[in-house]
N, C-alpha and C positions, 0 to 999 in steps of 0.2 A: 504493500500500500504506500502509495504516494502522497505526505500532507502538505499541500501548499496555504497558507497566510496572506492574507492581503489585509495591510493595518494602518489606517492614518493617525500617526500620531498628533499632529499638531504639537509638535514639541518633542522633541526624544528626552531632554533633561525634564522635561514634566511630568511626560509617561512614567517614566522610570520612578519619579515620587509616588505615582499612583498603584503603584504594583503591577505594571507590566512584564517587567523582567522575571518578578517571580512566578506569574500566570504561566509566562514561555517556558520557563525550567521545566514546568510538567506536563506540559502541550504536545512534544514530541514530533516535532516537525521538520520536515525536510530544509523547508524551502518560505521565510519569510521574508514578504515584500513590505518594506515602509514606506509610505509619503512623509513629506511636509515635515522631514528633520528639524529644522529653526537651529541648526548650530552648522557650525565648520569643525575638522579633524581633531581640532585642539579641546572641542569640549567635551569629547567624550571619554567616560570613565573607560578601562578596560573591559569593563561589564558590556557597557554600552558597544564596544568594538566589537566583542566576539562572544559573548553569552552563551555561558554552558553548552560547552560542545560545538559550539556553530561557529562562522567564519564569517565576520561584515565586508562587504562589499559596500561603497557608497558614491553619489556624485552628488556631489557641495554645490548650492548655489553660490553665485562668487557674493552675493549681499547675506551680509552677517543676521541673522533669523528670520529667517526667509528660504520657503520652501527646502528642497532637497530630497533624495530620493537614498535608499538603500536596500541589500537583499542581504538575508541570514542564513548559510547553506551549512550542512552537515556534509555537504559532496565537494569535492573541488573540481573548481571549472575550466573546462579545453579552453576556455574565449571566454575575456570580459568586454564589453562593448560600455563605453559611456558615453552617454549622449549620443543624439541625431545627426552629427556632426553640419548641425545650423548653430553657427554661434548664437545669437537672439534667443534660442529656445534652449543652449546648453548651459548658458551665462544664469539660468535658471535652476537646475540642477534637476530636470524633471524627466529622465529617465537612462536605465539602466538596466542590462540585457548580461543575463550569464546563457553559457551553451552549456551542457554536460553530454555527451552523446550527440543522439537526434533529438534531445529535448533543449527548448529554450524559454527561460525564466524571466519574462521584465516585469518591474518596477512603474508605475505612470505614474506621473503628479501633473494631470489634465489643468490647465489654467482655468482659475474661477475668472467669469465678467464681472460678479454681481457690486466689485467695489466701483467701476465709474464705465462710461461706453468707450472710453481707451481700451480698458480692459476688456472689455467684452471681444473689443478689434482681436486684442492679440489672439482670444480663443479662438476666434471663425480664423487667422490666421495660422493658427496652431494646428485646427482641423482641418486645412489646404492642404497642409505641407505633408502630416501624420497620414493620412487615406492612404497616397500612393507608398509611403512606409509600412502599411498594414498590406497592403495589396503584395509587395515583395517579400513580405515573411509569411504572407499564404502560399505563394506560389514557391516559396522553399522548399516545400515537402516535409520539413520538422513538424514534430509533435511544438505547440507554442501557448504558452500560457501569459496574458497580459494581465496581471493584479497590478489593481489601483482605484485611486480616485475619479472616475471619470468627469466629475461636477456634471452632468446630466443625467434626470431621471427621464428613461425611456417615454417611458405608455405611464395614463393616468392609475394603474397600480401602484407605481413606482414609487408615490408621493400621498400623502395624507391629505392635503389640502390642493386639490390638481386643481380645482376652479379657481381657486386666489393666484394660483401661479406663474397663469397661460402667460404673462406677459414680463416673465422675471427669467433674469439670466439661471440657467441651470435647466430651463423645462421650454425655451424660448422653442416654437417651431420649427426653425433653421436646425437648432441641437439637436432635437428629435429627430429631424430627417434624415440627418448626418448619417446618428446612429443607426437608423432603420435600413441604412444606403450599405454600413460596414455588418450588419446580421444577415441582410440579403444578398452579401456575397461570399459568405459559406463561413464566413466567423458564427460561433457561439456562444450564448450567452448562461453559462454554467448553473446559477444561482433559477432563474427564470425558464432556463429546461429542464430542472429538476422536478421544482416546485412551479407549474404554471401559475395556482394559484394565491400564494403567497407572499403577500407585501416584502416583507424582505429588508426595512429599510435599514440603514448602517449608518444615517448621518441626522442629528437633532440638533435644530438654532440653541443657545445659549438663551435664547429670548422666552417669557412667560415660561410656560411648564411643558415644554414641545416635549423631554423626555418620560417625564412622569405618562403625561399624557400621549405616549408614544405616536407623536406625530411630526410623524419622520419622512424622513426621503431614501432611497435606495440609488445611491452614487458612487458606491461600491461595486465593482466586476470584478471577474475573472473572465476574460473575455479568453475562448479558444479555440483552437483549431478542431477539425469533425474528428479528427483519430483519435484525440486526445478525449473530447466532450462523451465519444464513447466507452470512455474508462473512467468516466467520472459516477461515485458510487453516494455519496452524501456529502450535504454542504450545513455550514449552519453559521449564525451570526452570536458571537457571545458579549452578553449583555449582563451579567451577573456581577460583574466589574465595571467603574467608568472610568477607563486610561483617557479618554480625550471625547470631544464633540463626535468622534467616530466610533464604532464598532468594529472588532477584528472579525475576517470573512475568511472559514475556514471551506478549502472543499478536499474532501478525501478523494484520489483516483487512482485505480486497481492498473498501478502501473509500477514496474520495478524500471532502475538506470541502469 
């Protein structure tokens, strides 16, 4: 069995206050993907570098708490890939690709709009550039697994409150499209072909009581290739814990390396 993690921390030195590290020590996982590190090389503890048994991989945003991507393996990898090799979008630290075999492992940290229409730019720019990088790791033939953040909820399952949404970055109909453009051409979306009908969501505003009152959004994937989405045996979102504004996405796949 194969466990792969997709977990945005919003912080790695906050996580790690909240009990993340000690969750992961008895989690038993292959393969976990972080977003949204908010530090550089220099602030992490040893723990934070390579945690029980595992080995970090990371790409640093070049701005000091802000974004950043990393992956935690218990395998060591043929090939590390960091970044898109677009400056703009590397200068960022939002992605990061291990090979092991015919399997390959990345990291996303998809750009939020929702802080001004600058930003919203850079995402639909982010999602010009990304398509035809998804389209060349389909047609590689690898088994390929993308855990992350996407900052877009799909279909109005996706999200708690879809009718207040239509018009907010993360649920915008352009994003929607996007993604419905990258599922209709043979990518899978692990979480949502398990569970058709289960919300699933992984991400709560800090605002009123969105976690209490579980009104959430599901912006979390594992997005996969069809060899792969066919080995995939259960997934699940652990909530028992609050390391960050997000939910770690676990999905089991009856695959050895």
């Amino acid at each position: 069995m194969l466990r792969i993690v997709s977990a945005n921390l919003n912080g790695i030195r906050s996580a790690d206050k909240k009990g993340f590290f000690d969750w992961l020590a008895g989690h038993q996982a292959d393969f976990v993907c972080l977003q949204e590190l908010k530090a550089q090389a220099g602030d992490l503890s040893p723990r934070m570098q390579n945690p029980d048994g595992l080995t970090g991989y990371f790409h640093y945003a070049e701005k000091k708490g802000y974004s950043g991507v990393g992956i935690y393996t218990r395998h060591t990898p043929d090939r590390v890939i960091t970044g898109l090799g677009v400056d703009w979008i590397d200068a960022e630290g939002r992605y990061l690709q291990l090979d092991i075999g015919n399997l390959s492992v990345v990291s996303l940290y998809l750009p939020s709009g929702s802080s001004s229409d600058e930003r919203q730019q850079v995402k639909f720019d982010f999602l010009d550039v990304f398509m035809p990088h998804m389209e060349a790791l389909r047609a590689s033939g690898r088994d390929v697994v993308i855990c992350g953040d996407w900052n877009i909820a799909h279909q109005e399952i996706d999200l708690k409150n879809w009718k207040g949404n239509l018009k907010n970055s993360g649920f915008l109909p352009e994003e929607r499209a996007w993604m419905t453009q990258l599922l209709g051409s043979g990518w899978c979306d692990a979480w949502r072909t398990l569970y058709p009908d289960a919300p699933g969501y992984s991400w709560w505003s800090n605002r009123g009581q969105a976690y209490a009152k579980d009104v959430g959004w599901r912006i979390d994937y594992h997005i996969v290739s069809p060899g792969l989405m066919a080995q995939a045996r259960s997934a699940s979102i652990y909530k028992d814990e609050k390391f960050s504004d997000h939910a770690p996405l676990t999905v089991d796949y009856e695959r050895s390396l």
